[in-house]
C-alpha positions in Angstrom: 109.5 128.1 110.4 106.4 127.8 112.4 106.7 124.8 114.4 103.4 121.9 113.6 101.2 121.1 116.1 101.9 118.3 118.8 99.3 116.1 118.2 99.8 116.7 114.3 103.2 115.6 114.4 102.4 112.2 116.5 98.9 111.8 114.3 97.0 111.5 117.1 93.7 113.4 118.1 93.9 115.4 121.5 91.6 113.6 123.5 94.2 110.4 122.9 94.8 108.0 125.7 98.8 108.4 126.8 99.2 105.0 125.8 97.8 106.0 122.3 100.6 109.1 122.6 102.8 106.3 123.5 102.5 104.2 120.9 102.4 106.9 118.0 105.6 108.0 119.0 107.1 104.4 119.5 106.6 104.3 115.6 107.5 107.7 114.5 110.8 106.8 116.9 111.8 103.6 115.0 111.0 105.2 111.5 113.5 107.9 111.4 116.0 107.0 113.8 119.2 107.8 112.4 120.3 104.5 112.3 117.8 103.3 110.3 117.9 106.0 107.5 121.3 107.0 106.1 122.3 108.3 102.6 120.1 111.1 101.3 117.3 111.1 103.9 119.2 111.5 107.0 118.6 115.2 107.4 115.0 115.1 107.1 115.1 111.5 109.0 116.7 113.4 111.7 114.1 116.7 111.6 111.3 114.5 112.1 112.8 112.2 115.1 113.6 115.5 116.8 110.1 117.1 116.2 108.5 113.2 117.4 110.4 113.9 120.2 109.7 117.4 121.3 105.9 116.1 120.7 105.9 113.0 122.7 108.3 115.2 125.4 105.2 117.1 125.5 102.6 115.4 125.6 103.2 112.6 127.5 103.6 115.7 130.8 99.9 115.7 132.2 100.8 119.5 133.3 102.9 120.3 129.6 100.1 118.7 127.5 98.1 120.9 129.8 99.7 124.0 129.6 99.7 123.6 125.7 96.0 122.8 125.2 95.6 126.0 127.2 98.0 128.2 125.4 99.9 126.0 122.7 103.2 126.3 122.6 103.3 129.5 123.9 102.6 127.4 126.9 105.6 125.2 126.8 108.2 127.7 125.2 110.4 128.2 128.1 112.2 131.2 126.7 108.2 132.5 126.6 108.0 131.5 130.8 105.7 129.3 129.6 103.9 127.4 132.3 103.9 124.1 132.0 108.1 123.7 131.7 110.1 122.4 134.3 113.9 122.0 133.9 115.8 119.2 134.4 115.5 115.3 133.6 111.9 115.6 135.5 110.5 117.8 133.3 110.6 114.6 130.8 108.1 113.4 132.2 106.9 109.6 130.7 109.9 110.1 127.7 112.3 108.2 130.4 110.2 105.4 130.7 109.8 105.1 126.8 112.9 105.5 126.1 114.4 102.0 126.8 111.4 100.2 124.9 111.6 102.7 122.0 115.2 102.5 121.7 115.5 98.8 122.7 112.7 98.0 119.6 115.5 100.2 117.1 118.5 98.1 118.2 116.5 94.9 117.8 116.5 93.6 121.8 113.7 94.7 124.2 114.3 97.4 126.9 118.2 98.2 127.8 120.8 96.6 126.6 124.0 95.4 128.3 126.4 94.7 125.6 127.1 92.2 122.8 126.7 92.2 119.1 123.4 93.4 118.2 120.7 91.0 116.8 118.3 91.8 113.7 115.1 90.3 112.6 115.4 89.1 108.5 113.7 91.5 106.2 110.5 90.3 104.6 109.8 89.1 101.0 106.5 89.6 98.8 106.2 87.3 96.3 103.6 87.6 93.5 101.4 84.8 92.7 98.9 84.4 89.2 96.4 82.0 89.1 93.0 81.3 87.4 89.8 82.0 88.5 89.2 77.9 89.0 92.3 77.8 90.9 91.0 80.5 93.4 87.8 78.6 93.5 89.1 74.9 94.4 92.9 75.2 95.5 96.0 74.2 94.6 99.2 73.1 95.3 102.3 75.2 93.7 105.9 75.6 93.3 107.9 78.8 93.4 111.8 79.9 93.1 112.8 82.6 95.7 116.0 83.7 96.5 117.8 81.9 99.5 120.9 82.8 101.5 123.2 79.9 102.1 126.8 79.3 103.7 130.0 80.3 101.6 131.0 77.2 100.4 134.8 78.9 100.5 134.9 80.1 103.8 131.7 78.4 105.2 130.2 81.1 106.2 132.9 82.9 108.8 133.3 85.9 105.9 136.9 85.6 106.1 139.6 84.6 104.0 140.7 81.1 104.5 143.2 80.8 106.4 142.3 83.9 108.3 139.7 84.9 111.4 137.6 87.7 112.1 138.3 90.5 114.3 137.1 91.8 117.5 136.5 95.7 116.5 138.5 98.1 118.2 135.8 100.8 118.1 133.5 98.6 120.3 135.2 96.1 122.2 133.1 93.4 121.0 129.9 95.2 122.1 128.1 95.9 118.9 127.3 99.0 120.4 128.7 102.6 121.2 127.4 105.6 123.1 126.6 109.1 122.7 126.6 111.4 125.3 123.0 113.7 125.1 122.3 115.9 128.1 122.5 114.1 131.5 121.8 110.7 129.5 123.4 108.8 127.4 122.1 107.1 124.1 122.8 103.3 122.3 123.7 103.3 119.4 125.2 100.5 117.0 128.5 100.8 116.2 129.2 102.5 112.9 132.5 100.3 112.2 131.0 96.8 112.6 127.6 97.6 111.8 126.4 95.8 115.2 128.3 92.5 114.6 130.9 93.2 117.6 133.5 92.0 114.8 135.4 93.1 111.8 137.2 91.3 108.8 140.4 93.0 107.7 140.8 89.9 105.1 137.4 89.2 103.5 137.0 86.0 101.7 136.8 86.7 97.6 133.8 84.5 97.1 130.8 86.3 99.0 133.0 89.8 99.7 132.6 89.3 103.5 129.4 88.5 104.7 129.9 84.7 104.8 127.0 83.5 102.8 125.6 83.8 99.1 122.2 84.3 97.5 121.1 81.9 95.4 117.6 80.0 94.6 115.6 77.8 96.1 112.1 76.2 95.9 109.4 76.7 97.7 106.0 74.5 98.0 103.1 76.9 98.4 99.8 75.5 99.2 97.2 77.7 97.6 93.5 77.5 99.8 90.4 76.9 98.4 88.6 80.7 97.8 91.2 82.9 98.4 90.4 86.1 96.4 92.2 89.0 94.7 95.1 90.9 96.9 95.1 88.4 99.7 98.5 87.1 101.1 99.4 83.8 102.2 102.0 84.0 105.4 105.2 81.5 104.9 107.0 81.8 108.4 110.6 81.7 108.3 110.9 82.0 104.3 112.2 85.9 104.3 116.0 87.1 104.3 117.9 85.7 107.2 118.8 87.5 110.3 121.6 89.5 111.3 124.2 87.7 114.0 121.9 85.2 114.8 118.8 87.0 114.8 115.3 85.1 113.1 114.8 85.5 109.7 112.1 87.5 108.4 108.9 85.6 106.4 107.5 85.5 103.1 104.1 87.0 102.1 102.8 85.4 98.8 100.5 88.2 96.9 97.7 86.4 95.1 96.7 88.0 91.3 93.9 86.4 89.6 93.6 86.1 85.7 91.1 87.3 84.0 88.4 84.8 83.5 87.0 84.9 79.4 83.7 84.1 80.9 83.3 84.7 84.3 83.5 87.8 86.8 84.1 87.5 90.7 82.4 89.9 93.2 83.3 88.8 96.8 81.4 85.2 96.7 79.7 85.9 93.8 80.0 84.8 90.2 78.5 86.5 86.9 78.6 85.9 83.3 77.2 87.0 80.5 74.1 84.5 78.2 73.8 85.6 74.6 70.2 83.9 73.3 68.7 84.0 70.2 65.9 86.9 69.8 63.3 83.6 68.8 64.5 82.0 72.3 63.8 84.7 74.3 60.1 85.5 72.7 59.2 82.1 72.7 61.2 80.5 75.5 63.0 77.5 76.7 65.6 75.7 78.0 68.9 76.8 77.8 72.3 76.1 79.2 75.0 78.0 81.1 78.7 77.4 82.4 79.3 77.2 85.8 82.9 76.2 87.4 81.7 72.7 88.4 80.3 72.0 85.0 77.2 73.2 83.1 73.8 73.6 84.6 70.1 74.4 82.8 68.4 77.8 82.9 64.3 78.0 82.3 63.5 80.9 79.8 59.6 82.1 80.1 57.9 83.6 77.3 58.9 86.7 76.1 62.3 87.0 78.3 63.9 90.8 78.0 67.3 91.8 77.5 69.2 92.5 80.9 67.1 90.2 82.8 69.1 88.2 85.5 68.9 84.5 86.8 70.0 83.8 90.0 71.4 80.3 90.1 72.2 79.8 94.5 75.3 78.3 95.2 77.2 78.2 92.0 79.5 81.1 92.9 82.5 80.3 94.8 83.1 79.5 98.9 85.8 81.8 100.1 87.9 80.9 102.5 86.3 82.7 105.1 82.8 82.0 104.6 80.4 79.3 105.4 78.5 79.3 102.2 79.4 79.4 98.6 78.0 82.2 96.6 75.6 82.5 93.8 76.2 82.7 90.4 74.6 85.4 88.5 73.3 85.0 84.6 72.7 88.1 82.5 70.5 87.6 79.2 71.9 89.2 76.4 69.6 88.7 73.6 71.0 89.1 69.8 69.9 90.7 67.3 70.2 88.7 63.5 72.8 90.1 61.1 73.0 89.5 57.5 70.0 88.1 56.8 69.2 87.0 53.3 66.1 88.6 51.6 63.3 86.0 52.6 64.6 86.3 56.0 64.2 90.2 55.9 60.6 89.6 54.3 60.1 87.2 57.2 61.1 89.6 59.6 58.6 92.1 58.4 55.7 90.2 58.0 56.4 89.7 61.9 57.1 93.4 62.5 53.6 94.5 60.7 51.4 91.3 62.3 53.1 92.4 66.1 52.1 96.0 65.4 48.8 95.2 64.2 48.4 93.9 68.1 49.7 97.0 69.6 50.5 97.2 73.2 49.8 94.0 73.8 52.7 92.5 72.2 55.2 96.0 73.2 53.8 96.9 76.7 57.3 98.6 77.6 57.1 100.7 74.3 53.7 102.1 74.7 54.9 103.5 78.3 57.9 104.9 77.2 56.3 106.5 74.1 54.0 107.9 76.6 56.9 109.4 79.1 58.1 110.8 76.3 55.0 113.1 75.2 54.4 114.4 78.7 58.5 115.2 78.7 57.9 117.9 75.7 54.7 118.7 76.3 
C-alpha cells in the first residue's frame, strides 16, 4: 500500500511551524497509543501511531522534511539512497526531544518518569439539562442526580478482602511501570498486570470486586445563568469520575436543551412570535396586544396593516449571558381570514367586495401591480 503523505497523516499544511508539527503529533501520539486502545482497535490503533511516527520522524528533520518536499518520500526512503536520511539516533532529529512530553502526557505525569504507580486524571461526565425558554431567559437554580464513586463500606476502600492486604506486583516491583526495549531506546509503559497501580489483590473483597469503591448517586446543585442558549455547557470542576491512584478527578459538563416554546422562537438575542388579527383590525387599525416574557406589552396597528408585516418591539428579546444588551422581540402579523360565516355575513362580505372594487386601485394598490407583472410575463 502506497504510503499517505506526511503532512496528511499529522493534518497539518506544509508551510506549518515545527511547533505546529509538534503539537499534531503530540495528539495523534496520545490517541492511538497502545495503551490507550485495546480490544478490537489495537491493530489499526497501532498502524496509525507508527505512521504518526514515521511523519513526525520526518518532519520534524529541517534536512528530511527537506529532502521530502524536494523529492517525497523517494527522498527519505533509505533503501532508495534517499538524501535526506542519516542513520542512527541523530537522524531523529526533534522526535528525542518529544518523546518524553508525548510519552509523559500518555502515562499521565509530565516529561520522564522515575518510578511509582502511575497517576490518571478522572474521566469526564456530560450531563443533559431541559429547561424552558423563561428559564434560559432569567436563570435558575436546579438539582440533579449523577453518579458518584464512594469508599467500600466493607473494605473501606483498600479493594481487599477483610482481613487481607494488597500486594506489591511482582511484574513491576511496585513501579507501575515496565519497559520495552525499541532500538537503542527504551520505552514506558504501564504495567499490564497491575494496570499502573504498582499493586495487586490476590483476595478481592466481594462487595465492589476489587477496586475499593462503589458507584452510587448523589446530588448535585447546578446554578443555571441568566441567557444561556441552546448547546452551551456549564463547567462543574471536580464533579467527573474519580482519578486513578490518587490522581484528580475529571469534571462535569452540563449540556443545556431548551423546550420548545408554544409561542415564542429564539434566534441568538432575539425573540419572535407569531400575532393573528382579525381581517377588520388590520383594515381599520388599532391597538392590540402581544406576549412578551416579562408580561404583555401594546402594539399600534395603522390603517390598512398587511399580512407578514413585522413590529419590532427593542429590548423584549432576551440578554444572553455574554452580551451587554437584551435583544429585541420580533411580531409577525398574521391576519385571518373568517370561516363559517352565516348568510348575512357572506351578503355583508360582498357588498364590501363590490363597493372596494368599485374604487379600484385605490383600495388594492399591491393587486393592480401584480396584475400588471403578470401581463408583461406572457406577453
Amino acid at each position: 500500500m502506497a504510503k499517505r503523505d506526511y503532512y496528511e497523516v499529522l493534518g497539518v499544511a506544509k508551510n506549518a511551524s515545527e511547533e505546529d508539527i509538534k503539537k499534531a503529533y503530540r495528539k495523534l501520539a496520545m490517541k492511538y497509543h497502545p495503551d490507550r486502545n485495546q480490544g478490537d482497535k489495537a491493530k489499526e490503533a497501532e498502524e496509525k501511531f507508527k505512521e504518526a511516527k514515521e511523519a513526525y520522524e520526518m518532519l520534524s528533520d529541517p534536512k528530511k522534511r527537506a529532502a521530502y518536499d524536494q523529492y517525497g518520500h523517494a527522498g527519505v526512503d533509505p533503501s532508495m539512497g534517499g538524501a535526506g536520511f542519516r542513520g542512527g539516533p541523530e537522524g531523529f532529529g526533534g522526535f528525542a526531544e518529544a518523546f518524553g512530553d508525548i510519552f509523559g502526557d500518555i502515562f499521565g505525569t509530565g516529561g520522564s518518569r522515575r518510578g511509582g504507580p502511575q497517576v490518571y486524571r478522572g474521566s469526564d461526565l456530560s450531563y443533559a439539562m431541559e429547561i424552558t425558554l423563561e428559564e434560559a431567559a432569567f436563570g435558575k437554580e436546579a438539582q440533579i442526580r449523577i453518579p458518584s464513586w464512594e469508599d467500600c463500606d466493607t473494605c473501606h476502600g483498600s479493594g481487599a478482602r477483610p482481613g487481607t492486604s494488597a500486594k506489591t506486583c511482582g511484574t513491576c516491583h511496585g513501579s507501575g511501570t515496565v519497559h520495552l526495549r525499541q532500538g537503542f531506546f527504551s520505552i514506558q509503559q504501564t504495567c499490564p498486570n497491575c494496570h499502573g497501580s504498582g499493586k495487586v489483590i490476590p483476595d478481592p473483597c466481594p462487595s465492589c470486586g476489587g477496586q475499593g469503591r462503589v458507584k452510587r448517586a448523589k446530588t448535585l446543585e447546578v446554578k443555571i445563568p441568566a441567557g444561556i442558549d441552546e448547546g452551551m455547557r456549564i463547567r462543574s470542576a471536580g464533579n467527573g469520575e474519580p482519578g486513578t491512584n490518587g490522581g484528580p478527578p475529571g469534571d462535569l459538563y452540563i449540556e443545556i436543551r431548551i423546550k420548545k416554546h408554544e409561542i415564542f422562537e429564539r434566534d441568538g438575542d432575539d425573540l419572535h412570535c407569531t400575532v393573528p388579527v382579525s381581517i377588520t383590525t388590520a383594515i381599520l387599525g388599532g391597538t392590540i396586544e402581544v406576549p412578551t416574557l416579562s408580561g404583555r406589552a401594546e402594539i399600534e396597528l395603522p390603517e390598512g396593516t398587511q399580512h407578514g408585516k413585522t413590529f419590532r418591539l427593542r429590548g423584549k428579546g432576551i440578554k444572553g449571558v455574554r452580551s451587554a444588551y437584551p435583544g429585541d422581540l420580533y411580531c409577525h402579523i398574521q391576519i385571518e381570514t373568517p370561516v363559517k360565516l352565516t348568510e348575512h355575513q357572506r351578503k355583508l362580505v360582498k357588498e364590501l367586495d363590490e363597493s372596494l372594487k368599485k374604487g379600484g386601485e385605490r383600495h388594492s394598490p399591491h393587486a393592480k401591480s401584480w396584475t400588471d407583472r403578470v401581463k408583461d410575463l406572457f406577453k
